[in-house]
C-alpha positions as CSV (number, residue, x, y, z in Angstrom):
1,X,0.0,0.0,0.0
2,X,2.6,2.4,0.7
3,X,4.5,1.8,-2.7
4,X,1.3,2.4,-4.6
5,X,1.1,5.8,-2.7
6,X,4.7,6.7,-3.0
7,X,3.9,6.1,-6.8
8,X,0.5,8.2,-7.6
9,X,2.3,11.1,-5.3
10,X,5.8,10.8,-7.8
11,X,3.1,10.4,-10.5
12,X,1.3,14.1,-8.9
13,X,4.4,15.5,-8.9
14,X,6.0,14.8,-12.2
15,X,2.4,16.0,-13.6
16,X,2.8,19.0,-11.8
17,X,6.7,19.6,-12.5
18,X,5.6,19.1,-16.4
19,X,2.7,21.7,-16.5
20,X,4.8,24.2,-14.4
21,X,7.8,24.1,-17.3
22,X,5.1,23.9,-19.7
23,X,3.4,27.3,-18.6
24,X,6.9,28.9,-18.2
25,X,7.3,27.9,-22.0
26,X,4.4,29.1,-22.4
27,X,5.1,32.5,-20.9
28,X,8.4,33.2,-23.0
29,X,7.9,36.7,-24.9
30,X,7.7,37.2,-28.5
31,X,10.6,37.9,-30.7
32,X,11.2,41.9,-30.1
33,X,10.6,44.0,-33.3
34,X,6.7,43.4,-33.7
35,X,5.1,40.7,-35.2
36,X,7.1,37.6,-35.9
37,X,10.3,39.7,-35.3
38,X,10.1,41.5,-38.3
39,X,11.3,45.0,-37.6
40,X,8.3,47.9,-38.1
41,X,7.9,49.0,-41.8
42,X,8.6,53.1,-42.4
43,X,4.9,53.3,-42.9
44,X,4.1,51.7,-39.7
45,X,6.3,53.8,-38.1
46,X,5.0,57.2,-40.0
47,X,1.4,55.9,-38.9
48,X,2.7,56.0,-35.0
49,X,4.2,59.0,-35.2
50,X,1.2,60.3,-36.4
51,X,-0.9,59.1,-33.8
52,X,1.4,60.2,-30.9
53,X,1.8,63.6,-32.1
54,X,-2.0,63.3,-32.4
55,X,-2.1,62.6,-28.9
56,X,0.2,64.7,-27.7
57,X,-1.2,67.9,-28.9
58,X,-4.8,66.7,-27.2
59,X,-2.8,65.9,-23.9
60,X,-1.6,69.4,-24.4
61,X,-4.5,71.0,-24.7
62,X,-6.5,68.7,-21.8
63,X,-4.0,70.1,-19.4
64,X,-4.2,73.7,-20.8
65,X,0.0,74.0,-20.5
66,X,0.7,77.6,-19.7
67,X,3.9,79.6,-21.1
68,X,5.4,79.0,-18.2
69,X,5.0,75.4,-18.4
70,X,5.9,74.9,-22.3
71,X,9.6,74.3,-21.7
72,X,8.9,71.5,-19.4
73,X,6.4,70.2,-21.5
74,X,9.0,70.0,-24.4
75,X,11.8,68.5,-22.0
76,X,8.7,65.8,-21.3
77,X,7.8,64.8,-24.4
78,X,11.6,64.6,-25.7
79,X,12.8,62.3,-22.6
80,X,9.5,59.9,-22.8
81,X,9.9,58.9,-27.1
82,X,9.8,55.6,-27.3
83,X,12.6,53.8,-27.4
84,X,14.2,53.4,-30.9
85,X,14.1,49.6,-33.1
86,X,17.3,48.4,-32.1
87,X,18.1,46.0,-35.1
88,X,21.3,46.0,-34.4
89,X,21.3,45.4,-30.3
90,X,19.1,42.0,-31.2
91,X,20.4,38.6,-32.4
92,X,18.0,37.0,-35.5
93,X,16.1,33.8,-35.3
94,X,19.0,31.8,-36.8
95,X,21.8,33.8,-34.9
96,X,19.6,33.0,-31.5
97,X,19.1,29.7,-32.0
98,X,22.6,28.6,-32.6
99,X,23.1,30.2,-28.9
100,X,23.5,27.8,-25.7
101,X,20.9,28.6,-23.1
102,X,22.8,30.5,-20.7
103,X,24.1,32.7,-23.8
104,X,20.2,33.1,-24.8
105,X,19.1,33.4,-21.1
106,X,22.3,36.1,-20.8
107,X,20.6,37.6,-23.8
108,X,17.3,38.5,-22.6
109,X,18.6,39.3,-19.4
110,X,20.4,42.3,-21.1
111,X,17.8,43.2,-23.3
112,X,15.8,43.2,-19.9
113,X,18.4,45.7,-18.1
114,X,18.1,48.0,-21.3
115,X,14.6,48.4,-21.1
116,X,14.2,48.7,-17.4
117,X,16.8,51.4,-17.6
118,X,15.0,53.3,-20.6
119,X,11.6,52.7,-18.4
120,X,13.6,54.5,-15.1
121,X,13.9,57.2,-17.5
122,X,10.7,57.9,-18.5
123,X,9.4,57.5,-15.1
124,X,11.8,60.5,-13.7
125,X,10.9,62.8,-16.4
126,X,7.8,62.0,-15.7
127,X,7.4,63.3,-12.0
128,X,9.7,65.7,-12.9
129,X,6.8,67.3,-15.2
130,X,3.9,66.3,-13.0
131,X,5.6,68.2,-10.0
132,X,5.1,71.4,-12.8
133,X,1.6,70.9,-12.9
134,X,-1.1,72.8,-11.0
135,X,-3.3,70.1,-8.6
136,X,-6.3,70.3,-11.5
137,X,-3.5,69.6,-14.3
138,X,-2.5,66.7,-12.5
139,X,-6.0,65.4,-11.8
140,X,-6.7,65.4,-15.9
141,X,-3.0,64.3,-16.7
142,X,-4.0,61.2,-13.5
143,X,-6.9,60.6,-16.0
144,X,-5.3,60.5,-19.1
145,X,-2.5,58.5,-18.5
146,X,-4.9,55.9,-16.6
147,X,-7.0,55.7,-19.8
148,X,-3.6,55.2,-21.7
149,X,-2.6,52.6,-19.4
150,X,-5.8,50.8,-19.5
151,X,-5.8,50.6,-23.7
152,X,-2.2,49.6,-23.5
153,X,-3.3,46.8,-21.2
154,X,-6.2,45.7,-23.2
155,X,-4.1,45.5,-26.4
156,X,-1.5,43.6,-24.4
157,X,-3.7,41.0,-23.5
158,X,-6.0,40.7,-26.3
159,X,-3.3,41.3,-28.8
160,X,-4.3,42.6,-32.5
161,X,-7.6,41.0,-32.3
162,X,-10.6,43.1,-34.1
163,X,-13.8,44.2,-32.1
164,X,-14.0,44.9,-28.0
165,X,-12.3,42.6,-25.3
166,X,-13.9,40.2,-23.0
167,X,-15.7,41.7,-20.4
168,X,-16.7,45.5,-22.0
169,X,-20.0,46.1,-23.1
170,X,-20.6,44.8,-26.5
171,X,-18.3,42.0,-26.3
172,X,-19.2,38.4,-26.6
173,X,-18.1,36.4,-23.4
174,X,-18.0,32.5,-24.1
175,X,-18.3,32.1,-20.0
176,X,-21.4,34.2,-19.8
177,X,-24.5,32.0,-20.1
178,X,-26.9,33.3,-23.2
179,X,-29.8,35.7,-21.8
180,X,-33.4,34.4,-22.6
């Protein structure tokens, strides 16, 4: 009896060990550069800049930026661009692949550094500009960037998918039972 137990609680924990490393598989990032690794074409780039400047000038307006505050402004917006495609800082499928696992893990972990560093940026010239504004500025630039934050999150998790995400009004929701 207690070898048939030792062997359904190896059997539980092999189980277990094999969904954990499969769900850690599953959690690996995709290849940086946008889909498939391909880096951004110029028109997809042109259409961001677009939209940013789009959404800049709208932020700029919702927080009614005085004279006094239109140098800060600019040193905002210059020190929270996006980072740049690195290309070159980024090994290709076939020049990743031939790496060992520590080389690849080594690899990510720098790519890791880079972008926490480039976040730590953003996120000082950030208070440094919200410490400019007046409490009401703050409260409308508090409800923009949750907004932002929000779509960012929804097209994070839900990807390039067309129509609305689970959950918001309009969308379908496989869990919820049909209304009759």
């Amino acid at each position: 009896m207690l070898k048939f137990k030792t062997r359904i609680l190896a059997g539980i924990a092999a189980v277990s060990i094999s969904a954990v490393t499969a769900a850690a598989f599953a959690q690996v990032p995709p290849p940086p550069g946008g889909p498939h690794g391909r880096a951004p074409s110029a028109e997809q780039i042109a259409k961001f800049e677009q939209m940013r400047a789009k959404h800049q000038a709208e932020l700029h307006d919702k927080l009614k930026i005085t004279a006094a505050q239109e140098a800060g402004w600019k040193l905002f917006l210059d020190k929270t661009k996006p980072a740049p495609f690195d290309a070159a800082g980024r090994p290709n499928k076939e020049e990743f692949a031939k790496l060992t696992t520590p080389e690849r893990l080594d690899k990510k972990l720098e790519l890791m550094r880079k972008r926490e560093a480039f976040a730590e940026q953003r996120i000082a010239a950030t208070k440094d500009f919200y410490a400019t504004l007046s409490p009401e500025q703050q409260k409308t630039f508090d409800a923009e960037f949750a907004k932002m934050e929000r779509h960012r999150f929804d097209h994070m998790r839900h990807g390039d998918r067309k129509g609305p995400p689970h959950g918001k009004p309009g969308a379908p929701d496989a869990a919820a039972p049909a209304a009759k």
